[in-house]
C-alpha positions in Angstrom: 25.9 -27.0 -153.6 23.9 -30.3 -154.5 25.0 -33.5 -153.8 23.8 -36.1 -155.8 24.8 -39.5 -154.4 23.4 -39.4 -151.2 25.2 -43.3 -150.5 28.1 -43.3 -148.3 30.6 -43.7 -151.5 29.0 -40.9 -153.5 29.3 -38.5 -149.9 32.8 -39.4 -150.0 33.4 -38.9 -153.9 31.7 -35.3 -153.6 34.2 -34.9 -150.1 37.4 -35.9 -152.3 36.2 -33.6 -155.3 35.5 -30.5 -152.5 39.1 -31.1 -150.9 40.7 -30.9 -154.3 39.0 -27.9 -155.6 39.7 -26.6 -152.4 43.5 -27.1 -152.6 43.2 -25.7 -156.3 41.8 -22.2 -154.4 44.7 -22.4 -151.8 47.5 -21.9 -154.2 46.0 -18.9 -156.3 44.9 -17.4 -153.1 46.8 -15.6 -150.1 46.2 -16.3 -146.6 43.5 -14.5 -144.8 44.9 -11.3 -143.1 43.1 -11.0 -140.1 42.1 -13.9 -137.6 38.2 -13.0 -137.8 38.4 -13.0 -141.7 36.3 -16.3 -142.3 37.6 -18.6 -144.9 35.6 -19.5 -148.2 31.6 -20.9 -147.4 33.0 -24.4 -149.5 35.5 -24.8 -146.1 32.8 -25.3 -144.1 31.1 -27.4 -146.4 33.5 -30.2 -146.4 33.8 -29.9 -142.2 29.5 -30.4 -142.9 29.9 -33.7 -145.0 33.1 -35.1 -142.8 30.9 -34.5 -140.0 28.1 -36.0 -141.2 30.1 -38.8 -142.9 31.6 -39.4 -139.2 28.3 -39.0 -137.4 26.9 -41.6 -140.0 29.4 -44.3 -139.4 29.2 -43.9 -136.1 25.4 -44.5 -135.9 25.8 -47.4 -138.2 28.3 -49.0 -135.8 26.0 -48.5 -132.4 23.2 -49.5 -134.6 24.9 -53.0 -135.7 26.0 -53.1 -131.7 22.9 -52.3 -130.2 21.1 -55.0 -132.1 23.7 -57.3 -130.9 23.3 -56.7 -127.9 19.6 -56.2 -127.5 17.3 -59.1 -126.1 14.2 -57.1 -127.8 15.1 -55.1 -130.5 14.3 -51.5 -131.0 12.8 -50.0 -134.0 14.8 -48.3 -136.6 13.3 -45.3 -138.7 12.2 -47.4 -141.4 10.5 -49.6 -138.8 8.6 -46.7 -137.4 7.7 -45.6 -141.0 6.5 -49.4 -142.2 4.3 -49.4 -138.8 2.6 -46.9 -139.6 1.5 -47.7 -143.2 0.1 -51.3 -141.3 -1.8 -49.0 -139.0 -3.3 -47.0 -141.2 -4.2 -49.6 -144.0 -5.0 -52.2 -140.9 -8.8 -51.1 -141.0 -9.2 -51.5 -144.9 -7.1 -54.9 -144.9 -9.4 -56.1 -141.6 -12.3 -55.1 -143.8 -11.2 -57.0 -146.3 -10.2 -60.2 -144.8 -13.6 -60.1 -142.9 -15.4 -59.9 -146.4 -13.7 -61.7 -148.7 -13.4 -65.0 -146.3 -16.5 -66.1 -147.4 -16.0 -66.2 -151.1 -12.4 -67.4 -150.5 -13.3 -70.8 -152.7 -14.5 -68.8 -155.8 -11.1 -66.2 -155.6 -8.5 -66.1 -158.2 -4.9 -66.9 -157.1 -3.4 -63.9 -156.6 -6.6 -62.5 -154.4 -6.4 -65.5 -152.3 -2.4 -64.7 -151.6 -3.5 -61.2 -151.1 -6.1 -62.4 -148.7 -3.3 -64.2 -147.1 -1.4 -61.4 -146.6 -4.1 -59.6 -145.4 -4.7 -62.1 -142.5 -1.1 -62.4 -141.3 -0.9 -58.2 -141.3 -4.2 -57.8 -139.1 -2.9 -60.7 -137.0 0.7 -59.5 -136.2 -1.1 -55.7 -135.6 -3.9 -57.2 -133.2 -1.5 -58.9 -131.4 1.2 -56.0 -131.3 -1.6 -54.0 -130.0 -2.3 -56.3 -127.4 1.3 -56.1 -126.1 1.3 -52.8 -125.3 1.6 -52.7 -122.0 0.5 -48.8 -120.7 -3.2 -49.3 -120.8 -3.7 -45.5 -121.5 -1.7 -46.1 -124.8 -3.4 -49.2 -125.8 -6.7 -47.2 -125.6 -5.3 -44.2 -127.6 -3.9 -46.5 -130.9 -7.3 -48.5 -130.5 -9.0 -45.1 -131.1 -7.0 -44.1 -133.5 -6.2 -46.9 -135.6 -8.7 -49.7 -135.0 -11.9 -47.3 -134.5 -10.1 -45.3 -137.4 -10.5 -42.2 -135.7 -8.7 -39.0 -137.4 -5.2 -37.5 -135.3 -7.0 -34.9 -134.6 -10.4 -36.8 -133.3 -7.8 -38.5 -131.1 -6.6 -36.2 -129.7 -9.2 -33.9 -128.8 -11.4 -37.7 -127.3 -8.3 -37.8 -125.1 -7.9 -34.0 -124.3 -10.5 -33.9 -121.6 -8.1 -36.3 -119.3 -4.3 -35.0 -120.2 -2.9 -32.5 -122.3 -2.3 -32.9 -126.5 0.9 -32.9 -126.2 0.7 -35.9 -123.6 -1.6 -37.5 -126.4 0.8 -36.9 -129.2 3.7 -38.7 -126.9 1.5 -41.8 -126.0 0.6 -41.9 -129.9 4.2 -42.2 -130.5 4.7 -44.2 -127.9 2.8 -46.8 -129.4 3.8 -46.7 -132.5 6.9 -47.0 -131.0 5.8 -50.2 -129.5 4.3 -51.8 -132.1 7.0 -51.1 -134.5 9.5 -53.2 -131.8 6.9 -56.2 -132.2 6.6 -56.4 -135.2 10.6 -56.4 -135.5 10.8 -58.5 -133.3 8.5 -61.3 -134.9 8.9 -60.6 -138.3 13.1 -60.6 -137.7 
């Protein structure tokens, strides 16, 4: 089946129309006969999207609790996802900023508020990078995103003194990080 509406309302309209089609399937059917007979695959369906609707709501409640409660917030998801479009575009926008300060009298508007934008991005990233307080992980998002090194160049410079997957992690780890700063400041 394909859901459509993939907001909380439209899971819960596509739950209600399961349930009633389901009740429609009661009445012209007879009971299973045996207890290992398995009931229609649409049963288990609707137990799938009430789960998930549950699961959902509950996330959504220790999400709004936890950043209640938090001192330093954590990332979300789309946190994680924006901090890592700055990190990879933070060597083109420091490239920029670098080359278009000197002409920054003879740029149109919209370039200048660009440039702007530019500046305040490289900033907040240079500075969440300097937060990170694991040296080892500093080093590894350095090499990664402010030499501009490839993943895989990464990983195999850092190979020789721990393991990939110990690379990976630290990687994560400081995107992690990073994302959690610039929450934190930009909040």
């Amino acid at each position: 089946m394909v859901v459509e509406d993939i907001s909380s309302d439209g899971i819960l309209r596509n739950m209600n129309a399961i349930a009633c089609r389901q009740e429609k399937r009661k009445k012209h059917k007879k009971a299973p006969e045996s207890v290992g007979e398995r009931p229609p695959g649409r049963t288990y369906n609707l137990i799938f999207y009430i789960s998930t609707e549950k699961r959902m709501r509950g996330m959504l409640a220790m999400t709004e609790f936890d950043e209640q409660m938090e001192l330093f917030p954590r990332a979300t998801l789309a946190d994680l996802v924006q901090a890592k479009k700055l990190l990879k575009e933070f060597r083109k926008a420091k490239q920029a900023v670098i080359a278009f300060e000197q002409e920054v009298e003879r740029l149109p508007p919209e370039q200048k508020d660009r440039l702007q934008k530019y500046r305040a991005n490289v900033r907040l990233i240079e500075q969440s990078i300097s937060l990170i307080i694991d040296e080892e992980v500093r080093r590894i998002i350095e090499h990664r995103f402010v030499k501009g090194q490839t993943h895989s160049a990464t990983v195999v410079f850092f190979s020789s003194c721990m393991s990939d997957r110990t690379v990976e992690r630290k990687l994560n780890e400081g995107i992690t990080s990073i994302a959690s700063t610039l929450k934190m400041w930009t909040s």
